[in-house]
Backbone bond lengths (Angstrom), bond angles and torsions (degrees), N, CA, C in turn:
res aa  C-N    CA-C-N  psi(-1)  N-CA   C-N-CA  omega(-1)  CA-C   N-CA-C  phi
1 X - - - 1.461 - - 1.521 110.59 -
2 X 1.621 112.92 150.85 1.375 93.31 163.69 1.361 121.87 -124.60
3 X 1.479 96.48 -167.44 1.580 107.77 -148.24 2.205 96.74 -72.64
4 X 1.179 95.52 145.46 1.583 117.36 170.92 1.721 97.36 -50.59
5 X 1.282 103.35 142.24 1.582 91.64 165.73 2.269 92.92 -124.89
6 X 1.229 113.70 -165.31 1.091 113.00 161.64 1.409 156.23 -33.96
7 X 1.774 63.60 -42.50 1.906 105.32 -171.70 1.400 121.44 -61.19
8 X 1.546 83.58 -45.50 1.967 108.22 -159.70 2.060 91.84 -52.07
9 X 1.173 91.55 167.31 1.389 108.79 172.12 1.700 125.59 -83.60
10 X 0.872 141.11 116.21 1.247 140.96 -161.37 1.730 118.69 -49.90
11 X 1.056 120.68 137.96 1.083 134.32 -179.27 1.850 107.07 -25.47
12 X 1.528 118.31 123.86 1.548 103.25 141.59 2.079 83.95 81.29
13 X 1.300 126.64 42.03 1.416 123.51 -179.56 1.382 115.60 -159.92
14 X 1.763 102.09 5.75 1.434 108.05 175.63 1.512 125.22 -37.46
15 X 0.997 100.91 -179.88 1.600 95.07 164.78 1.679 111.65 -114.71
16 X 1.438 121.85 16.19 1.586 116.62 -166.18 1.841 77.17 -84.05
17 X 0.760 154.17 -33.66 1.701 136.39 -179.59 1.545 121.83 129.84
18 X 0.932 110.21 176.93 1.433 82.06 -168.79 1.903 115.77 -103.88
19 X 1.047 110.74 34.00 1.897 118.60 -173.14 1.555 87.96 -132.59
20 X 1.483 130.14 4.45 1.879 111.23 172.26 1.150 119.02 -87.25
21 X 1.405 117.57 -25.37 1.420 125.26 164.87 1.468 115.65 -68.64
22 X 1.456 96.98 135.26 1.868 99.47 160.37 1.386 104.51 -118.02
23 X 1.934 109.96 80.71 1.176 130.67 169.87 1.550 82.56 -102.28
24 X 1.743 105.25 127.59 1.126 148.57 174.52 1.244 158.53 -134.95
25 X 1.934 89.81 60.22 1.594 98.64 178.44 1.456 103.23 -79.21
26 X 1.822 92.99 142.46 1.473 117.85 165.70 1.520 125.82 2.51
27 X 1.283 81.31 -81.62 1.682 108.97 165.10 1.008 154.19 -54.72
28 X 1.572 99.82 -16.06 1.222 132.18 156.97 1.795 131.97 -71.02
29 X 1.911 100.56 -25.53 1.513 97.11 -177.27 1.810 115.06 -61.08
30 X 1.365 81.94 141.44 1.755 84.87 -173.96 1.773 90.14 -86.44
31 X 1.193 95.43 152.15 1.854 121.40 174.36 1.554 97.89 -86.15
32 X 1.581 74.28 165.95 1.658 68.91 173.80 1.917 113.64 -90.72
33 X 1.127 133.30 153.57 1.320 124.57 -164.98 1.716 95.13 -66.52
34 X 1.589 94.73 161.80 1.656 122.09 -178.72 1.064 121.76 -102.65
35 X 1.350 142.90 133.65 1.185 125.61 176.00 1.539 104.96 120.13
36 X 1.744 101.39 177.34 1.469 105.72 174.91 1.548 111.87 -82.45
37 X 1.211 131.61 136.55 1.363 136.40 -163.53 2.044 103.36 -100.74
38 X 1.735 98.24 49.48 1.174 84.69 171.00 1.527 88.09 -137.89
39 X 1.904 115.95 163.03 0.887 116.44 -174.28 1.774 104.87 -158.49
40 X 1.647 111.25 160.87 1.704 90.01 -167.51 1.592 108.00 -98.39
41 X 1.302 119.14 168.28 1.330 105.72 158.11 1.450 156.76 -31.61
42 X 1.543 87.94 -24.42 2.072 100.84 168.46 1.520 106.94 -96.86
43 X 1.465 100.86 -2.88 1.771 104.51 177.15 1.597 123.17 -73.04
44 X 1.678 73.16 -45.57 1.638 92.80 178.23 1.435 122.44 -76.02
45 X 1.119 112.84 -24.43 1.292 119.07 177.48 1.818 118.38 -71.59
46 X 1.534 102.64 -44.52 1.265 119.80 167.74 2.022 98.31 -46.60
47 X 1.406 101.91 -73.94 1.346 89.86 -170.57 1.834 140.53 -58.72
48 X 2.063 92.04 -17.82 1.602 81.70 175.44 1.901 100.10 -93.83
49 X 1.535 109.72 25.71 1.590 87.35 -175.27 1.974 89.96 -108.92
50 X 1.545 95.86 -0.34 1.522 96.15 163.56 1.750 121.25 -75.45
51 X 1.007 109.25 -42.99 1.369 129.71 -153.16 1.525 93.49 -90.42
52 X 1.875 127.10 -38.01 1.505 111.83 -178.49 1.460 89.80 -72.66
53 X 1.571 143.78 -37.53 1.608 149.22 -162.47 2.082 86.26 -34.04
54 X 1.643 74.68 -71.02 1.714 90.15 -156.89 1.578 125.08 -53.69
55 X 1.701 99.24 -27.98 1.409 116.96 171.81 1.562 127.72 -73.78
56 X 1.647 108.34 -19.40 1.663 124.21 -175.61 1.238 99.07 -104.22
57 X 1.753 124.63 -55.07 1.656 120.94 -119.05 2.342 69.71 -114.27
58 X 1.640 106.24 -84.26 1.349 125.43 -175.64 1.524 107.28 -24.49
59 X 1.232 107.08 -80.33 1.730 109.43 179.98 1.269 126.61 -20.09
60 X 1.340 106.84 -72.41 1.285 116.75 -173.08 1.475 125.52 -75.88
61 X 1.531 105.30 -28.36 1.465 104.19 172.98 1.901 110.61 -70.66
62 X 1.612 109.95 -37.81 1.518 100.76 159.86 1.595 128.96 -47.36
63 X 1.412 112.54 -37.50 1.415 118.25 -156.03 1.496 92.52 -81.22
64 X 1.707 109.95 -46.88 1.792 92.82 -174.92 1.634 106.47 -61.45
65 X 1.216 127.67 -22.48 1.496 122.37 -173.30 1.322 118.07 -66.62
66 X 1.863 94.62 -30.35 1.809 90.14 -176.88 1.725 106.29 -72.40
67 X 1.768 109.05 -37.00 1.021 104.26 179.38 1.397 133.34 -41.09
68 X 1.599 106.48 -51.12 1.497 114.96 -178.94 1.424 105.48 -59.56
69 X 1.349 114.49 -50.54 1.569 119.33 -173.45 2.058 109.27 -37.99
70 X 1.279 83.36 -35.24 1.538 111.65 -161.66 1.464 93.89 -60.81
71 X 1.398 117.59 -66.74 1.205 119.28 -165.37 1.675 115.99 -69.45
72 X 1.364 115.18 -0.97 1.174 117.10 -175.03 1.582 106.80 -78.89
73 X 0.758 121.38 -11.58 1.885 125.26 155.55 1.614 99.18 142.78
74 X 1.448 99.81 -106.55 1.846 105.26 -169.93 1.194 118.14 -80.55
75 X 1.401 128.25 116.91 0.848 155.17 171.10 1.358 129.62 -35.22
76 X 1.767 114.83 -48.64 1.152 139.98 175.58 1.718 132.74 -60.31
77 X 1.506 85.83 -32.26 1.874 121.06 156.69 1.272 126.86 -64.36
78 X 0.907 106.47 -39.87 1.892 127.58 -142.09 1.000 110.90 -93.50
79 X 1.717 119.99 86.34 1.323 119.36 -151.06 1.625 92.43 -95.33
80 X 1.510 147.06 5.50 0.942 144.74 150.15 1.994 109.14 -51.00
81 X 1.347 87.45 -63.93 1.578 95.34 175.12 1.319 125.76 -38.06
82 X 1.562 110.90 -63.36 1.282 140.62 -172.29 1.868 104.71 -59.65
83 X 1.519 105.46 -34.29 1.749 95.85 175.71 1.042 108.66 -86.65
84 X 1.808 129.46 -28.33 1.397 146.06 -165.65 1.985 91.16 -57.12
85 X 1.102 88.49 -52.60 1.584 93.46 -161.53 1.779 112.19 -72.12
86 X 1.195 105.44 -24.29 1.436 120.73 -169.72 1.828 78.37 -81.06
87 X 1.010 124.37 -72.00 1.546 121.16 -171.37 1.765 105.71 -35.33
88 X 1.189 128.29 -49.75 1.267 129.81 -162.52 1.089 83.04 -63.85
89 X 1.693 137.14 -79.15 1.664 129.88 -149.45 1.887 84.79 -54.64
90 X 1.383 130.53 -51.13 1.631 87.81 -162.07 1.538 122.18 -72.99
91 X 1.304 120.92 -6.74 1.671 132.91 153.46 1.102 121.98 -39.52
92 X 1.517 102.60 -66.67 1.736 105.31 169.53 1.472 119.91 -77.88
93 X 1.339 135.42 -23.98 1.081 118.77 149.96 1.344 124.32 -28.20
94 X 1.556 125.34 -52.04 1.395 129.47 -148.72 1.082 107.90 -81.29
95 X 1.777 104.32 -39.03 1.517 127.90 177.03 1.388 106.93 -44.10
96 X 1.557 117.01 -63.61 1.170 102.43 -170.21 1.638 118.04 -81.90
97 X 1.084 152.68 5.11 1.490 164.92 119.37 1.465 90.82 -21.02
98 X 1.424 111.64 -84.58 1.454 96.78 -158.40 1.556 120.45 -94.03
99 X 1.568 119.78 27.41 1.240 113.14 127.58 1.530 132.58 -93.34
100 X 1.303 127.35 -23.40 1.379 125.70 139.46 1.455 125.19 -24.60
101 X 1.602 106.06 -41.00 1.657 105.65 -140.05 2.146 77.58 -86.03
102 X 1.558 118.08 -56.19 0.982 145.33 -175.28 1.877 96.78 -40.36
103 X 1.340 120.41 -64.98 1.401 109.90 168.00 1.472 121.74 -47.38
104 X 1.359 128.66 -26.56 1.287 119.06 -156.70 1.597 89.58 -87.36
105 X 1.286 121.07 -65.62 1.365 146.13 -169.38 1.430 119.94 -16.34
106 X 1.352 137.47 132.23 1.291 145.56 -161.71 1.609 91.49 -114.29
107 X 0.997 130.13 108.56 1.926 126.84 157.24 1.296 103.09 -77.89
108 X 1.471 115.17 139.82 1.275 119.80 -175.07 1.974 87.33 -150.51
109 X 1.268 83.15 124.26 2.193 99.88 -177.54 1.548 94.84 -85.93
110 X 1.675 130.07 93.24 1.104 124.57 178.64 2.109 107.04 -55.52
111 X 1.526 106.83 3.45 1.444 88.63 164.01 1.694 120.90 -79.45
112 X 0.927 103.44 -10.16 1.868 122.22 -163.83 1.516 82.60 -73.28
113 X 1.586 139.18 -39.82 1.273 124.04 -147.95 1.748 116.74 -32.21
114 X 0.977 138.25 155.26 1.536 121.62 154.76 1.827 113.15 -108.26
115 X 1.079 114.78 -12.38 1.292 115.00 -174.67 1.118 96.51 -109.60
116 X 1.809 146.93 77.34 1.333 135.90 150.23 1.482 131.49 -57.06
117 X 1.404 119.10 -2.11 0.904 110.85 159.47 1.185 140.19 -48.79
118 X 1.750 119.94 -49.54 1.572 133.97 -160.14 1.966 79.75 -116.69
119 X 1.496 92.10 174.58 1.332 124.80 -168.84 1.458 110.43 -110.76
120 X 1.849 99.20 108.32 1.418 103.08 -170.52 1.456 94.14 -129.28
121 X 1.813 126.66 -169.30 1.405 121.76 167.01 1.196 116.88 -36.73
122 X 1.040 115.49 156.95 1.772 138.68 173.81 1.734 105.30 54.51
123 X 1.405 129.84 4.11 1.247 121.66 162.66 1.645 122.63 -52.02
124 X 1.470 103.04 151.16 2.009 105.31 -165.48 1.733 56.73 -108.09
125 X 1.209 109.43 145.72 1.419 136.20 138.84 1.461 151.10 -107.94
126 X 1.336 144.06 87.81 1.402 142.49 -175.79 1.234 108.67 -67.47
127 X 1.723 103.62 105.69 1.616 105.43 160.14 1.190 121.97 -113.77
128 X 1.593 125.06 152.58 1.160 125.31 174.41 1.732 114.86 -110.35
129 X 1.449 128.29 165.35 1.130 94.70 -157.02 1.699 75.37 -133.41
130 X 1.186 80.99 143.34 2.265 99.22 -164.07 1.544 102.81 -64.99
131 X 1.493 120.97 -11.91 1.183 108.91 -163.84 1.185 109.53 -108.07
132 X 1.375 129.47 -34.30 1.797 129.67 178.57 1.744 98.01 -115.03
133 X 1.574 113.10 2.42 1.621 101.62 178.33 1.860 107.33 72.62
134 X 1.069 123.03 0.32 1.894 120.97 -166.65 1.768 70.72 -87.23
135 X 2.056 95.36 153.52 0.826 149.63 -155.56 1.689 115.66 -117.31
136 X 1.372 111.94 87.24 1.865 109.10 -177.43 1.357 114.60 -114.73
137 X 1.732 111.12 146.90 1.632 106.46 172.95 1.022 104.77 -110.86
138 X 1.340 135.09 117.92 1.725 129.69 154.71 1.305 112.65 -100.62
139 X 1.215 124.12 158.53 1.483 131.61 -171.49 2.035 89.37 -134.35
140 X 1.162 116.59 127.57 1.326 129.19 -176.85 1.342 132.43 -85.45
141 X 1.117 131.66 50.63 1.593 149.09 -149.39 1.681 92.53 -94.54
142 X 1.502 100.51 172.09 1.402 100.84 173.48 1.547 134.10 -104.34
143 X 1.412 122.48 -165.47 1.284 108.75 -157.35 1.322 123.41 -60.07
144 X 1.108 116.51 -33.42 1.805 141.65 -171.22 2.117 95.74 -74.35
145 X 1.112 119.38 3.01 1.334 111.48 -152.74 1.853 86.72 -135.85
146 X 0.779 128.47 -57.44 1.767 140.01 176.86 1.325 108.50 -25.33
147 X 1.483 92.21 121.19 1.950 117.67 -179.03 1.203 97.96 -139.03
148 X 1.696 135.16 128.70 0.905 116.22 158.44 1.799 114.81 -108.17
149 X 1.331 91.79 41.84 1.566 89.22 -179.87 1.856 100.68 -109.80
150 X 1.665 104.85 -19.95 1.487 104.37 173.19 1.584 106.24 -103.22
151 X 1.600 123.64 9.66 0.739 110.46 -171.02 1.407 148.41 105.46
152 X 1.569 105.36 -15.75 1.043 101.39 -174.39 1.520 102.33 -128.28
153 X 1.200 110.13 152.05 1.572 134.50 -168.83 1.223 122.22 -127.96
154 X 1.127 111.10 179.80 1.441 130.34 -159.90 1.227 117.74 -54.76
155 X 1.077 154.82 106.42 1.954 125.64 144.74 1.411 127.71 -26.48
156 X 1.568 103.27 -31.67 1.573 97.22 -175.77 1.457 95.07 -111.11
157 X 1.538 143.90 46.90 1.374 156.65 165.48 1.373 101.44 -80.95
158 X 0.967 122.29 139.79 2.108 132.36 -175.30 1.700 79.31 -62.67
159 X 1.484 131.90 -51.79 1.491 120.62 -155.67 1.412 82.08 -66.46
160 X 1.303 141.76 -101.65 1.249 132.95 -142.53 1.648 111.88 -57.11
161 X 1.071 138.47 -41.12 1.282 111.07 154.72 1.815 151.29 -29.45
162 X 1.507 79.99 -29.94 1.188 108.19 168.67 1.973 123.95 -68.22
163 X 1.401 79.18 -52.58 1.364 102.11 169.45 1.732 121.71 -67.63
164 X 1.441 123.09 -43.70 1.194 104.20 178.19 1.742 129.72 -54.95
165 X 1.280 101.66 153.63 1.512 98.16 176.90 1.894 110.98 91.08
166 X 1.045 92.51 -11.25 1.926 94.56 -164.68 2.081 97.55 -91.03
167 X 1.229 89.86 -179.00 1.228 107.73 -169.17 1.865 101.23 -127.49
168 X 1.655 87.02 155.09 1.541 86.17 162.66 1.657 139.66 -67.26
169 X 1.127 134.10 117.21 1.419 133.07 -143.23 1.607 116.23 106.87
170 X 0.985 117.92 -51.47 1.516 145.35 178.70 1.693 93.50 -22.82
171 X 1.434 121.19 113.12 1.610 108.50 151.16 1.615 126.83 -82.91
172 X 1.029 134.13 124.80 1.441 121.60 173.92 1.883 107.57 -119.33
173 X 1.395 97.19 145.11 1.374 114.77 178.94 1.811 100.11 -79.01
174 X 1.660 111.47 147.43 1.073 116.81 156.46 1.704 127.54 -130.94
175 X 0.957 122.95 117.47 1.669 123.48 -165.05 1.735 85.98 -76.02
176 X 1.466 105.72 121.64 1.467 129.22 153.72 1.552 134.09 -108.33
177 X 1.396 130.27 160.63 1.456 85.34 169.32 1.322 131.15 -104.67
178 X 1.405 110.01 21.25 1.665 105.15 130.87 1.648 132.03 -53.54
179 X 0.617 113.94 -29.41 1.945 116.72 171.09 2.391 86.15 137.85
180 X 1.288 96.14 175.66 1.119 119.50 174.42 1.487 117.73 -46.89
181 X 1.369 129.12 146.42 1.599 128.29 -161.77 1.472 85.16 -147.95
182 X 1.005 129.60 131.49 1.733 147.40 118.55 1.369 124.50 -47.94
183 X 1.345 117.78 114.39 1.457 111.25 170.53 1.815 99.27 -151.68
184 X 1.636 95.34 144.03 1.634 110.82 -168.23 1.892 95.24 -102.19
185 X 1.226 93.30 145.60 1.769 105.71 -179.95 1.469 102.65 -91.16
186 X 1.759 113.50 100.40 1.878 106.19 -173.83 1.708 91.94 -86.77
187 X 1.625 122.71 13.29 2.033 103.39 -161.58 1.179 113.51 -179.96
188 X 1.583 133.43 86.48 1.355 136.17 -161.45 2.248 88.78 -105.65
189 X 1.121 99.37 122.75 1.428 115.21 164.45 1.690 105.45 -140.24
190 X 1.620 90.37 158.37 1.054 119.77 -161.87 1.771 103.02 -127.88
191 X 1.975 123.53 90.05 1.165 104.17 158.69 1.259 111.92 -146.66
């Protein structure tokens, strides 16, 4: 082989991408993902408009940075370099998570449901809660998708567990760790 000159491009900034290497620190092996492996159509979309971000816009603006950093002489100093490069492994880290995560994943259009009656994925749910009477909507999406600032939560959440399978009227208990909660389903939709 020969010797590196100046020129060459810095270690670990190729352009073959970042899943061709089987660079393999420890710490780096991805698990296998957790959770229910289903997710809805605005889920999925959210996540591959993450993953092209990092693959078009993220990548490359890191890689020219390490470069320049690169060319600025020693390497060993160069704490531009040294984060440039630390940034790329957490890029490609993510990269490969959420192309993993994206292969595994089942999309399911909670409009498709056919049984609106009972409470399955992607249901909006109206609960009321038996004890102060207050009034909540959750919509049940999966893990990769869960906000509870818009509302929506888990599939594998004790509340929606709770909830699948039930009917409108239906009370179901939920263990919190405040102690146990009662809440009645007044409104199962599907959009």
């Amino acid at each position: 082989m020969g010797k590196r000159s100046d020129d060459d491009e810095p270690e670990g900034t190729d352009e073959e991408g970042p899943l061709d290497a089987d660079e393999g620190d420890d710490e780096e092996e991805e698990k296998k993902p957790k959770g229910t492996l289903y997710i809805t159509p605005s889920g999925m979309e959210k996540m591959m408009a993450e993953l092209r971000h990092l693959l078009t816009v993220e990548r490359p603006k890191v890689t020219a940075e390490v470069s320049a950093a690169a060319a600025l002489g020693d390497r060993s100093e160069n704490a531009e370099y040294i984060y440039g490069k630390r940034r790329l492994r957490e890029i490609d880290r993510r990269l490969r998570f959420l192309q993993k995560r994206v292969e595994n994943l089942t999309v399911i259009d909670p409009k498709t449901q056919k049984d609106v009656s009972r409470v399955f994925f992607g249901a909006t749910v109206t609960l009321q809660n038996d004890e102060d009477e207050t009034k909540t909507t959750y919509q049940l999406v999966g893990p990769d998708e869960t906000d509870i600032k818009t509302l929506r939560i888990s599939i594998d959440s004790p509340v929606a567990r709770a909830l699948i399978g039930k009917k409108k009227g239906d009370s179901v208990t939920v263990m919190r760790p405040k102690g146990e909660a009662d809440f009645t389903i007044l409104l199962i939709r599907y959009v």
